[in-house]
N, C-alpha and C positions, 0 to 999 in steps of 0.2 A: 871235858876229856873223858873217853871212855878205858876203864880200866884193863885189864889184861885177861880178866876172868867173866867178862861180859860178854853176851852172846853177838851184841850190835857189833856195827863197825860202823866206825866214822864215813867210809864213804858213802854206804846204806847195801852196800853189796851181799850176797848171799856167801857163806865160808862154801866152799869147793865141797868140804863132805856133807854139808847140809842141803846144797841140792843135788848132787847123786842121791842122796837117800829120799829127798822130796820126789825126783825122778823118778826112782824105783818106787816109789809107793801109787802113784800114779800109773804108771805101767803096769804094778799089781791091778790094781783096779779096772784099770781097761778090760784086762786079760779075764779075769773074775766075771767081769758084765760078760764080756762077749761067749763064754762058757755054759752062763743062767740062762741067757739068751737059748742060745743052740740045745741045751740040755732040758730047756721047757722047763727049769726048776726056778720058777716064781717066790719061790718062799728065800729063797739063798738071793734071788733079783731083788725083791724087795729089801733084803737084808745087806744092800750094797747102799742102801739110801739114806739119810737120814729122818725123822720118822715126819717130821713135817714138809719134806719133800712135795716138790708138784713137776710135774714131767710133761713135756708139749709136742707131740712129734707132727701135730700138725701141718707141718713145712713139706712134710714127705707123704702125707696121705694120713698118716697114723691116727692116732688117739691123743688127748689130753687128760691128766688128773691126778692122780696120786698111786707110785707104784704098787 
């Protein structure tokens, strides 16, 4: 039995304000890359990745390797 003060839930479901705010942190981030992107600021790009990151845009023409 899970207690009252525990973050789980027995069903395994996400609580309603923890994925709005999973949501919004994710749509920060989108918004963030597509900004480094268009602003040609590489250092704020790479600083969206974590540092062992490897990135493949291959599929589209792109580049492979690490931001």
């Amino acid at each position: 039995m899970v207690d009252s003060t525990s973050q789980e839930r027995q069903d395994g479901r996400i609580r309603d304000h923890e994925r709005i705010a999973d949501l919004q942190a994710i749509e920060d981030l989108a918004i963030s890359y597509a900004h480094a992107v268009d602003d040609h600021d590489w250092a704020r790009f790479e600083g969206l990745f974590i540092p062992d990151a490897s990135i493949d845009y291959t599929a589209s023409g792109g580049i492979t390797g690490s931001p």
